[in-house]
C-alpha positions in Angstrom: 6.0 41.4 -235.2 6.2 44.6 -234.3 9.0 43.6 -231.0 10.9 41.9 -233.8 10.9 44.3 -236.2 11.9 47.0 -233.2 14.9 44.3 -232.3 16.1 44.4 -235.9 16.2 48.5 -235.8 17.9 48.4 -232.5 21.2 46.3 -232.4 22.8 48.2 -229.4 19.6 47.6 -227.1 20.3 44.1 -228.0 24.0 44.3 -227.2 23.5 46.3 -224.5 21.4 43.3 -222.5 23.4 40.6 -223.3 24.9 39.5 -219.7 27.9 37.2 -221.0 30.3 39.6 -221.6 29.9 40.4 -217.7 30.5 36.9 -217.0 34.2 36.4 -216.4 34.5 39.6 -214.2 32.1 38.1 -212.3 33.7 35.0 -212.2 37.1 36.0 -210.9 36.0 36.1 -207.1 34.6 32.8 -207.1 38.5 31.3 -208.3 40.1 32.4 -205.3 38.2 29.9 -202.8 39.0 26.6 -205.6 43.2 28.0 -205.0 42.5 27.1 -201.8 40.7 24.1 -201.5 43.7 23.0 -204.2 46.3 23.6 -201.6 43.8 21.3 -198.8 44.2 17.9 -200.2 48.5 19.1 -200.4 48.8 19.8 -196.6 46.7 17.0 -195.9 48.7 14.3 -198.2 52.2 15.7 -196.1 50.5 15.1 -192.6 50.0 11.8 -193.8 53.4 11.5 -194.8 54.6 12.9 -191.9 52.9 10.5 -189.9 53.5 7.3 -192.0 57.0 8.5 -191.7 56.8 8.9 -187.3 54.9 5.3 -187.1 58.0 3.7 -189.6 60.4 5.3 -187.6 58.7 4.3 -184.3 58.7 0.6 -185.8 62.1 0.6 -186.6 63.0 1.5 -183.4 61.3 -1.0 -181.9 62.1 -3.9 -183.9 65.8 -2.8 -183.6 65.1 -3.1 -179.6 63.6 -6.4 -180.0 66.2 -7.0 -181.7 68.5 -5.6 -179.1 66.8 -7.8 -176.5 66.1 -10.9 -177.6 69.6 -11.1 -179.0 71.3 -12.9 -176.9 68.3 -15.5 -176.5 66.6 -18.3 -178.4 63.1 -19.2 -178.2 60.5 -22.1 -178.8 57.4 -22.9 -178.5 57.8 -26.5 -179.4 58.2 -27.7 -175.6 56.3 -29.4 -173.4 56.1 -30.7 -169.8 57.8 -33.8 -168.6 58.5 -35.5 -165.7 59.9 -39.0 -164.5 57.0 -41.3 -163.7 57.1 -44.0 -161.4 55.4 -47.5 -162.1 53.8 -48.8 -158.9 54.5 -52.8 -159.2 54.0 -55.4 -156.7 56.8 -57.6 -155.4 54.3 -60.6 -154.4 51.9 -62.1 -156.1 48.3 -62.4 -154.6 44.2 -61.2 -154.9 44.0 -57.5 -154.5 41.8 -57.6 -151.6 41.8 -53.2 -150.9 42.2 -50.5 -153.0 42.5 -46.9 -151.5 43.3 -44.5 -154.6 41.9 -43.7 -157.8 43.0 -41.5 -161.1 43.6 -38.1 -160.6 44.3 -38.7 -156.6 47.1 -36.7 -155.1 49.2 -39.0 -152.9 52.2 -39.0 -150.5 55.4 -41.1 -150.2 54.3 -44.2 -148.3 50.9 -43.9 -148.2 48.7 -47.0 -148.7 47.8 -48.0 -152.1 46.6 -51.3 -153.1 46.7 -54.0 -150.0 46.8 -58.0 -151.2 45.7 -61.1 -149.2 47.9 -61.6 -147.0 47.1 -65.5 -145.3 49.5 -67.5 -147.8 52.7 -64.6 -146.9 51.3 -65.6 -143.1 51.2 -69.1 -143.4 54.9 -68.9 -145.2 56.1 -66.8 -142.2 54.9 -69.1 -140.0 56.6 -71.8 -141.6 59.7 -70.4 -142.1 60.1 -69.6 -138.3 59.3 -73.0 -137.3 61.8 -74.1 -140.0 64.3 -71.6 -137.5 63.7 -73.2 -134.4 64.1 -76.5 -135.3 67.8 -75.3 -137.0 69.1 -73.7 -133.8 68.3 -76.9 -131.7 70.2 -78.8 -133.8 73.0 -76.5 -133.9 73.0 -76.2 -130.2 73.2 -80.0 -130.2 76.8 -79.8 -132.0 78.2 -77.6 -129.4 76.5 -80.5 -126.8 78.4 -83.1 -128.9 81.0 -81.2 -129.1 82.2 -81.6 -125.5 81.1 -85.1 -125.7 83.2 -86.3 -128.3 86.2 -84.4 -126.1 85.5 -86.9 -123.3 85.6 -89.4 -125.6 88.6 -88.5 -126.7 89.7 -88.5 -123.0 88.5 -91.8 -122.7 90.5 -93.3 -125.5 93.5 -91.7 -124.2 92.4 -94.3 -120.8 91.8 -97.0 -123.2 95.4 -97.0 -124.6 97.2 -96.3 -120.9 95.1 -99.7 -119.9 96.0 -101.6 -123.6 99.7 -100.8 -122.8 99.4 -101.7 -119.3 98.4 -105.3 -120.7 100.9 -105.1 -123.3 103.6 -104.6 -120.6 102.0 -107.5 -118.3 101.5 -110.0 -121.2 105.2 -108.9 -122.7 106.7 -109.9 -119.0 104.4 -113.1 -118.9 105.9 -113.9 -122.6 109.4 -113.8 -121.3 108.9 -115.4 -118.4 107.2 -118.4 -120.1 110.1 -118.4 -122.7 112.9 -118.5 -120.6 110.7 -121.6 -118.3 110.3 -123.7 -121.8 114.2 -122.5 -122.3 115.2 -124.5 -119.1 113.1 -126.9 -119.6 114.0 -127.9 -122.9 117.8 -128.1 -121.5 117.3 -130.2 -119.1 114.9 -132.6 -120.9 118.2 -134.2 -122.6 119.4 -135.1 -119.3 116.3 -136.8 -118.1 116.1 -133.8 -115.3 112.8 -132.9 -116.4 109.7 -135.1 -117.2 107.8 -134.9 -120.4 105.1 -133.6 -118.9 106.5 -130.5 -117.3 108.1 -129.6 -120.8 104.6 -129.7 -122.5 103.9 -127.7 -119.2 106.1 -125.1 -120.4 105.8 -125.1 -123.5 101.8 -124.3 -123.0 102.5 -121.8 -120.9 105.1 -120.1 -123.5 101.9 -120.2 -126.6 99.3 -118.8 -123.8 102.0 -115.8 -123.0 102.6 -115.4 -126.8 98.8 -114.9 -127.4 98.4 -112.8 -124.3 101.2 -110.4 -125.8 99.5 -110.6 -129.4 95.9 -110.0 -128.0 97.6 -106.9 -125.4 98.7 -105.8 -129.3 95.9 -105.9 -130.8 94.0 -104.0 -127.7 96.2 -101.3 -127.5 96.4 -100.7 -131.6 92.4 -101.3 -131.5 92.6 -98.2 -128.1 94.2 -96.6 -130.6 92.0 -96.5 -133.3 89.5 -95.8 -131.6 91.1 -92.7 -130.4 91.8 -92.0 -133.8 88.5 -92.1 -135.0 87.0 -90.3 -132.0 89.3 -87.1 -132.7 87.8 -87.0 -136.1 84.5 -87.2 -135.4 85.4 -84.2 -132.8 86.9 -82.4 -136.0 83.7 -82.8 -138.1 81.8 -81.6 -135.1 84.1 -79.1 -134.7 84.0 -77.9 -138.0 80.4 -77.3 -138.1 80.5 -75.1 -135.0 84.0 -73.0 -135.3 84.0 -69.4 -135.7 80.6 -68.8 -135.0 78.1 -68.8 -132.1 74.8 -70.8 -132.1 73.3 -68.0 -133.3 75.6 -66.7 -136.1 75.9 -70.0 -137.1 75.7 -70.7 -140.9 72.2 -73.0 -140.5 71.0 -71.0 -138.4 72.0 -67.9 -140.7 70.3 -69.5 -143.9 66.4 -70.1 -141.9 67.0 -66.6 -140.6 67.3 -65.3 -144.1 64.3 -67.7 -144.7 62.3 -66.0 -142.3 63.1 -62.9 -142.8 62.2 -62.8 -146.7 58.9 -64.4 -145.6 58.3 -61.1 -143.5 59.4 -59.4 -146.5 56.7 -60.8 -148.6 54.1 -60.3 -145.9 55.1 -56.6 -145.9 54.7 -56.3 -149.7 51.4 -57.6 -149.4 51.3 -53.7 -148.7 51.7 -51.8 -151.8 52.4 -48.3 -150.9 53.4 -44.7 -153.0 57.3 -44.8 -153.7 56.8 -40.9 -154.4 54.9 -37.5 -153.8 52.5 -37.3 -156.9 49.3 -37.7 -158.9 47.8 -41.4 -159.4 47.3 -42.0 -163.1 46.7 -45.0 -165.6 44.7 -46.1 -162.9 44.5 -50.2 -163.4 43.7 -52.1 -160.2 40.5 -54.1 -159.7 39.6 -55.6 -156.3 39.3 -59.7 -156.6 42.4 -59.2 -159.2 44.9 -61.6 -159.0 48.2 -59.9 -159.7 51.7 -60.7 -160.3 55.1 -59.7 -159.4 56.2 -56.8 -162.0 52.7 -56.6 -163.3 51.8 -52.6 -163.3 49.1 -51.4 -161.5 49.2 -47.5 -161.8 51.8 -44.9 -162.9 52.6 -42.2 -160.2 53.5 -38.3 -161.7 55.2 -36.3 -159.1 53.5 -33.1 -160.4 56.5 -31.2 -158.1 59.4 -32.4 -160.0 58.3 -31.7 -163.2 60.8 -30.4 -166.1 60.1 -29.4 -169.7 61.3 -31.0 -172.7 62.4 -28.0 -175.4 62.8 -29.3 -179.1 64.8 -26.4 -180.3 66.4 -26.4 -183.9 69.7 -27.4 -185.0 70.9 -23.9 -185.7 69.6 -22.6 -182.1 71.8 -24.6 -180.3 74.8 -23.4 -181.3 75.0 -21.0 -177.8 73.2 -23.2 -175.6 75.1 -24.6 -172.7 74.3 -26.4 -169.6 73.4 -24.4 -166.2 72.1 -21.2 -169.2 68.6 -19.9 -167.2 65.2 -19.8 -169.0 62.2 -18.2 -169.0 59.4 -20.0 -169.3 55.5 -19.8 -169.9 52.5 -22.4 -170.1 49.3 -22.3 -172.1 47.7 -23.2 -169.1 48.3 -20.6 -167.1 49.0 -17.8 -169.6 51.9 -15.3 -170.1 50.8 -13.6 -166.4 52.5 -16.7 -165.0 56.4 -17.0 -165.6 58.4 -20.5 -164.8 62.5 -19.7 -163.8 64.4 -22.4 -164.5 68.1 -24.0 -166.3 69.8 -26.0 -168.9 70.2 -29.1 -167.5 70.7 -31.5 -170.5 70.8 -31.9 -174.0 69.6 -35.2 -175.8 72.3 -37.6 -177.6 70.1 -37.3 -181.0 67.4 -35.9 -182.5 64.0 -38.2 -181.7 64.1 -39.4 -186.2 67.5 -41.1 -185.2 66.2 -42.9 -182.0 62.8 -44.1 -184.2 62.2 -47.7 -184.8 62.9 -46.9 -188.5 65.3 -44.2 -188.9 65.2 -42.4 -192.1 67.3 -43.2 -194.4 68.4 -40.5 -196.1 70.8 -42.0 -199.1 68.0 -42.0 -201.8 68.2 -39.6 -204.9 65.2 -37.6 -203.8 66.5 -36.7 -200.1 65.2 -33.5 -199.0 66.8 -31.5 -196.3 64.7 -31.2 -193.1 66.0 -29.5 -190.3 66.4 -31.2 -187.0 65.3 -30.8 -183.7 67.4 -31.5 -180.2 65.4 -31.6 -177.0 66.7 -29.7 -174.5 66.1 -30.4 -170.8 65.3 -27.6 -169.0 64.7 -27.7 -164.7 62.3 -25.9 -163.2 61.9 -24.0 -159.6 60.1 -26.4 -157.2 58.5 -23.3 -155.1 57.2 -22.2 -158.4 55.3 -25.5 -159.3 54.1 -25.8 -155.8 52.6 -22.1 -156.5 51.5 -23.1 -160.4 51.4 -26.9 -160.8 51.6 -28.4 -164.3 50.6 -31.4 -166.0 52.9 -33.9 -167.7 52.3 -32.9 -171.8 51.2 -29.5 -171.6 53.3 -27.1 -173.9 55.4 -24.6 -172.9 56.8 -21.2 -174.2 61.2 -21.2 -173.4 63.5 -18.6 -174.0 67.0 -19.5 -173.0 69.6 -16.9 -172.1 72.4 -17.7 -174.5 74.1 -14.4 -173.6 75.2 -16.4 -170.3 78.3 -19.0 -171.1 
């Protein structure tokens, strides 16, 4: 009570202790340091500008650079790696009786692959030269006849000096005998001459004329007989002229005869056409195989090229002997592949399809089209960092290069 009463008396005491008209001069110190930390979060926001600005401009830069670069090139990653197999097929048919490779084996031109049983290409061989040397004899026998049948000729030439000979004797025996009957028969009307020296003469006259008709017929049969002996020298002849016994055509044919038998007897021995790697493997041994039939697919890993499918639009600069760069998956963007343009497909792979699209329908949609590009690579290169056929590839081609 008696506080309260003593505050009521007393107002100026009780103004005097108040404290918050003190307050704001107080106060005014402590404003200063919020000014400042007002102007922190300003400096700080135009660093970040600053800085946002510097990594633009540094971005800019370097995508106008790229840019700058990678202008005159176009690039792909729809490539892969290709290569021209070769399809190891036998020639002759026969049980595989050896097999000396396997999948995945690295192989040489002319190496041993597959060998077949060889005793039926023997056998043929065998027969075939037999087949020879009974042809030669027998063409050695028409140059033996052949000088045989020119002493025939010879002798027919002696045949028809003796037939004429004869001729001449029985022709002088014919006139003799006529002129005999001729005398005879003129004196037979006078009685000068007996009846039986007239027949006389008269025989002897018929056995003169068939002297003279059978020294005729002996020379035109001499003749003949020449005749036919000069042919049979020409047939002769014909089978042996312009050629020795042993170009002779016969002889020629069972020499072609033998030698395809050694020719099958060598294929009995199937051997690498091409450096490479084996693959599709498919030989069994006991497996009778026949001529075409394919036994294994050879990659040569060295000769290699990659198959680029670049767009429609890319092409428009591409031209052949451009260089590329090129990288593999396998090996990683460490390992670069130097290589050129050396071909550009005839049509995109939808136009080559066993069902091409057809594209005259109401709902056609526009898709754009891919060329492959062929693109050679260095051989030192792939001997350094082989690939596989089907692995992709990276390209960039220099267009900038016409």
């Amino acid at each position: 009570m008696s506080n309260a009463n003593t505050a009521r008396n007393s107002p100026v005491k009780l103004l005097d202790s108040a404290p918050a008209p003190e307050a704001p001069a107080a106060a005014a110190p402590a404003d200063r340091p919020a000014i400042v930390d007002g102007k922190a979060p300003a400096q700080k926001r135009k660093r970040l500008f600053m800085i946002l600005a510097a990594v633009i401009v540094l971005a800019t830069f370097a995508t106008l650079t790229w840019l700058w670069i990678t202008a005159g090139q176009v690039t792909t990653d729809n490539a892969y790696v290709d290569a021209d197999v070769a399809l190891v097929t036998p020639l002759y048919g026969g049980p595989v009786a050896a097999a000396y490779v396997s999948n995945t084996d690295i192989v040489k031109k002319g190496q041993l692959l597959v060998a077949l049983d060889s005793a039926d290409a023997k056998l043929a061989l065998a027969g075939a030269q037999a087949q020879l040397g009974q042809v030669q004899r027998k063409v050695q026998g028409y140059f033996a006849n052949d000088a045989a049948l020119g002493g025939q000729v010879s002798s027919r030439d002696a045949d028809i000096a003796h037939a004429a000979a004869q001729l001449a004797s029985a022709g002088a025996d014919f006139t003799r005998a006529r002129v005999e009957l001729s005398r005879r028969q003129a004196l037979s009307a006078s009685g000068a001459v007996s009846g039986d020296e007239l027949t006389q003469a008269q025989n002897a006259f018929s056995t003169a004329e068939a002297a003279l008709a059978g020294a005729k017929a002996a020379r035109a049969q001499a003749i003949a007989q020449k005749t036919a002996a000069i042919g049979q020298r020409s047939v002769n002849s014909a089978l042996i002229e312009g050629a020795s016994p042993e170009d002779n055509p016969e002889v020629a044919a069972e020499r072609a005869k033998v030698a395809q038998a050694e020719l099958n007897l060598e294929r009995t021995r199937i051997t690498a056409p091409i450096d490479g790697v084996v693959a599709k493997y498919a030989v069994q041994v006991g497996q009778q195989v026949q001529p075409g039939q394919t036994l294994m697919t050879i990659v040569p890993i060295e000769a290699v090229y990659v198959n680029a499918n670049y767009k429609e639009a890319q092409l428009r600069q591409v031209r052949l002997g451009q260089p590329a760069v090129l990288t593999s998956d396998l090996y990683g963007g460490s390992v670069k592949y130097h290589g050129k343009v050396v071909g550009i497909s005839g049509g995109t792979g939808a136009a080559f399809s066993l069902i091409p699209a057809q594209n005259a329908t109401g709902n056609w949609i526009k898709v754009v089209q891919r060329l492959p590009v062929r693109i050679a690579l260095d051989p030192a290169e792939l001997r350094a960092h082989p690939l596989r056929v089907g692995l992709s590839m990276n390209t960039d081609i220099d267009v900038s290069r016409r």
